[in-house]
C-alpha positions as CSV (number, residue, x, y, z in Angstrom):
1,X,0.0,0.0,0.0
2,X,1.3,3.1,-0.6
3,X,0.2,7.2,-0.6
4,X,1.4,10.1,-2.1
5,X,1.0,13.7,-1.1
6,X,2.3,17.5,-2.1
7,X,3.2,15.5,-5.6
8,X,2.0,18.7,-7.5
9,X,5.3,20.4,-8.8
10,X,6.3,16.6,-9.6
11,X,2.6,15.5,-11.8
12,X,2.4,19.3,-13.4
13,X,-1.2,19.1,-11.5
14,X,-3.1,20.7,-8.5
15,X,-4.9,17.2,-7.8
16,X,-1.6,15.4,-6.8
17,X,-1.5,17.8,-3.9
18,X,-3.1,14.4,-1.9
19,X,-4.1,11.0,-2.7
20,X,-5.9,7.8,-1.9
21,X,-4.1,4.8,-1.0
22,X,-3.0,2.8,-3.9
23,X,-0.6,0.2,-5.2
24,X,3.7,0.4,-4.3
25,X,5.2,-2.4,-6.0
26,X,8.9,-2.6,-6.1
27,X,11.5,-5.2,-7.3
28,X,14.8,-5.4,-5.8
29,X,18.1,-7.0,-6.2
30,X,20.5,-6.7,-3.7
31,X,23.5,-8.2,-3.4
32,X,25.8,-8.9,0.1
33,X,29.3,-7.2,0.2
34,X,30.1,-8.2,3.6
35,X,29.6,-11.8,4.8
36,X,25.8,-12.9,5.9
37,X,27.8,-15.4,8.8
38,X,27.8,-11.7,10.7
39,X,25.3,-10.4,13.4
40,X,25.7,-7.2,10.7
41,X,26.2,-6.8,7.0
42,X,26.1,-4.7,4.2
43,X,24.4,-5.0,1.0
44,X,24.2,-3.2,-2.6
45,X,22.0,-3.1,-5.2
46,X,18.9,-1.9,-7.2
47,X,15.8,-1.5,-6.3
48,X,12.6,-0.5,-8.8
49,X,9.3,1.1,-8.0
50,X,6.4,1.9,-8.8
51,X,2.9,3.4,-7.1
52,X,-0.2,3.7,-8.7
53,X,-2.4,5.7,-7.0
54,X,-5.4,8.6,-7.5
55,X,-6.1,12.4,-6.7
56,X,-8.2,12.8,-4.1
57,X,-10.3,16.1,-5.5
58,X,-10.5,14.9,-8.9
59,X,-9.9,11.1,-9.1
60,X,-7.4,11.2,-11.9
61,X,-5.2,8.2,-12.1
62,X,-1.3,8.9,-11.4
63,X,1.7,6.8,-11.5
64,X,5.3,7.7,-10.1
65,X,8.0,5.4,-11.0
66,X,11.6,4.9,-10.2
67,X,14.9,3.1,-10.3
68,X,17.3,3.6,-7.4
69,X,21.0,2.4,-6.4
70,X,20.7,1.5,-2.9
71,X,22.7,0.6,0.2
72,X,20.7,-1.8,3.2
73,X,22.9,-2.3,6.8
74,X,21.3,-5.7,8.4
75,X,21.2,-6.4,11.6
76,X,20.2,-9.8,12.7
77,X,16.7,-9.4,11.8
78,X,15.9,-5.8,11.0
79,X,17.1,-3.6,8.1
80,X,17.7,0.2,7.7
81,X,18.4,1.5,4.1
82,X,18.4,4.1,1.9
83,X,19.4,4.5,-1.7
84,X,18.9,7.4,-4.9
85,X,18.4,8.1,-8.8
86,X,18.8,10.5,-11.4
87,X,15.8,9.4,-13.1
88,X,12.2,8.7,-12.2
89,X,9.1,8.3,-14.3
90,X,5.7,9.6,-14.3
91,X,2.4,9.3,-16.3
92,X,0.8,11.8,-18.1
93,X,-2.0,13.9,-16.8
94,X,-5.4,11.6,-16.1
95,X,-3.0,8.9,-18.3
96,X,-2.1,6.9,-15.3
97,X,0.6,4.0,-15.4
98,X,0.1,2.9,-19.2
99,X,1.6,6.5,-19.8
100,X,4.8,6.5,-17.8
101,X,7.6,8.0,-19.3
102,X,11.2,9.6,-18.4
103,X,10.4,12.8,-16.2
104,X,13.7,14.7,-17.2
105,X,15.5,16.8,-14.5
106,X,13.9,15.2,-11.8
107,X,15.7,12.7,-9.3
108,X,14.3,10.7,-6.1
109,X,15.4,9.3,-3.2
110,X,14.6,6.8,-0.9
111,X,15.0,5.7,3.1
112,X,13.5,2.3,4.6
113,X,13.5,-0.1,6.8
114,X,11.8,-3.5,7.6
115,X,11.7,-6.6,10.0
116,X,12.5,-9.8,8.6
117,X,11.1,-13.2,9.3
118,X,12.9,-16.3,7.6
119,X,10.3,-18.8,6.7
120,X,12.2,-21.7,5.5
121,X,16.1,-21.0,3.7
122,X,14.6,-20.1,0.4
123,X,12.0,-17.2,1.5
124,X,11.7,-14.5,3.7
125,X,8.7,-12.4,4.6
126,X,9.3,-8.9,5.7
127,X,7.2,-6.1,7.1
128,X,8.5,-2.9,5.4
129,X,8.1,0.9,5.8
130,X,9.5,3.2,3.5
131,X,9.4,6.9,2.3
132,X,10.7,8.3,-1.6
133,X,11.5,11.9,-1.6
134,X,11.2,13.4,-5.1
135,X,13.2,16.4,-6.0
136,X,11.8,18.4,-9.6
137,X,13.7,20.5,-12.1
138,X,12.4,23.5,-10.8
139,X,13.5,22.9,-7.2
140,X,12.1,22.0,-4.0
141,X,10.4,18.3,-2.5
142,X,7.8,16.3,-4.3
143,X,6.3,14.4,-3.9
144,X,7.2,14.6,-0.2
145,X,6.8,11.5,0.0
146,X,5.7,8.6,-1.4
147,X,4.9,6.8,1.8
148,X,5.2,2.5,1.8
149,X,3.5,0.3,4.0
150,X,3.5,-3.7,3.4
151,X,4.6,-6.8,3.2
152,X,7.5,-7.9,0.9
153,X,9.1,-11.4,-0.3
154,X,12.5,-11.6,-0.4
155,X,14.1,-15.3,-1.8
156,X,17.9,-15.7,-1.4
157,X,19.4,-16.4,-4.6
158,X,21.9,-18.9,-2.5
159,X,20.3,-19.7,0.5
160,X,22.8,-22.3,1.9
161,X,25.6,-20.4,0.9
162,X,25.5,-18.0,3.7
163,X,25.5,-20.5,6.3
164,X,27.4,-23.3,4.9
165,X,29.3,-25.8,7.7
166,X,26.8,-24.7,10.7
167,X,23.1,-25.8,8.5
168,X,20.6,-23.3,7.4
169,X,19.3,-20.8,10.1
170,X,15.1,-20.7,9.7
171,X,12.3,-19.6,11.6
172,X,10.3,-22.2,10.6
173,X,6.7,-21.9,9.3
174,X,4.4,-22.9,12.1
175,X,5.1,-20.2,14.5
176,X,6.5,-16.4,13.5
177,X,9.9,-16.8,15.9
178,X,9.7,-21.2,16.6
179,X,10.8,-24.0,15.0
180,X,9.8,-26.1,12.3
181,X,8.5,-29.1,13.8
């Protein structure tokens, strides 16, 4: 779920002043640069966006979208992050997100964070907050912000790898913080 507001300077239109909720999607990849065996580590990567949402005066449908080079620190189970781009894409007036297209001169940027639970070695269920900062041509903050609110998957790309020699670290399924039994 996600919500957008004083996106006006950013849309070129008074209705993006506030929204309704609507749809944040995003798609990351991320990739460790310290080892996963520590309590902490870093990680690098990319992560994509995109929220679908509508004015709240008028109705008209608006999409914001966005591809950012990010950095996460991980701590055991929780995550802090942040990450920015030179570009960012948004739909044409009313056009909503079949019309998305390069919004020159504009750049975003992001800050996050999330609580992870490790279902079983291959995916991960985390409850994620975030907030994207747009910053127009003609100066200033908008949208200020793009607020997130959900539930992401994340599946390792090499789940045994991390842990290899002391077995794969899980949750389990039957119980949030338990064991598989």
């Amino acid at each position: 779920m996600g919500t957008l507001s004083n996106g006006q300077s950013f849309f070129g239109q008074s209705d993006a002043a506030s929204t309704k909720s609507g749809f944040l999607g995003s798609l990351s990849l991320y990739k460790p640069i310290t080892s996963e065996r520590n309590f902490f580590h870093f990680e690098l990567g990319i992560q994509n966006r995109v929220l679908t949402t509508s004015g709240s005066t008028l109705g008209s449908p608006l999409a914001m979208g966005s591809s950012e080079f990010g950095t996460r620190l991980q701590i055991s189970r929780f995550y802090v992050g942040g990450g920015y781009t030179p570009f960012t894409y948004v739909s044409k007036p009313g056009d909503g997100i079949t019309s998305l297209h390069l919004n020159g001169g504009t750049s975003a940027y992001f800050f996050e964070a999330g609580l992870i639970w490790r279902v079983i070695p291959e995916l991960q269920i985390v409850a994620a907050y975030s907030r994207e900062y747009g910053l127009p041509s003609q100066g200033g903050v908008s949208p200020a912000p793009v607020a997130e609110y959900g539930l992401r998957f994340r599946f390792p790309i090499n789940p045994t790898e991390s842990e290899r020699g002391s077995g794969v670290q899980f949750d389990g399924f039957r119980y949030p913080f338990g064991f598989m039994k």
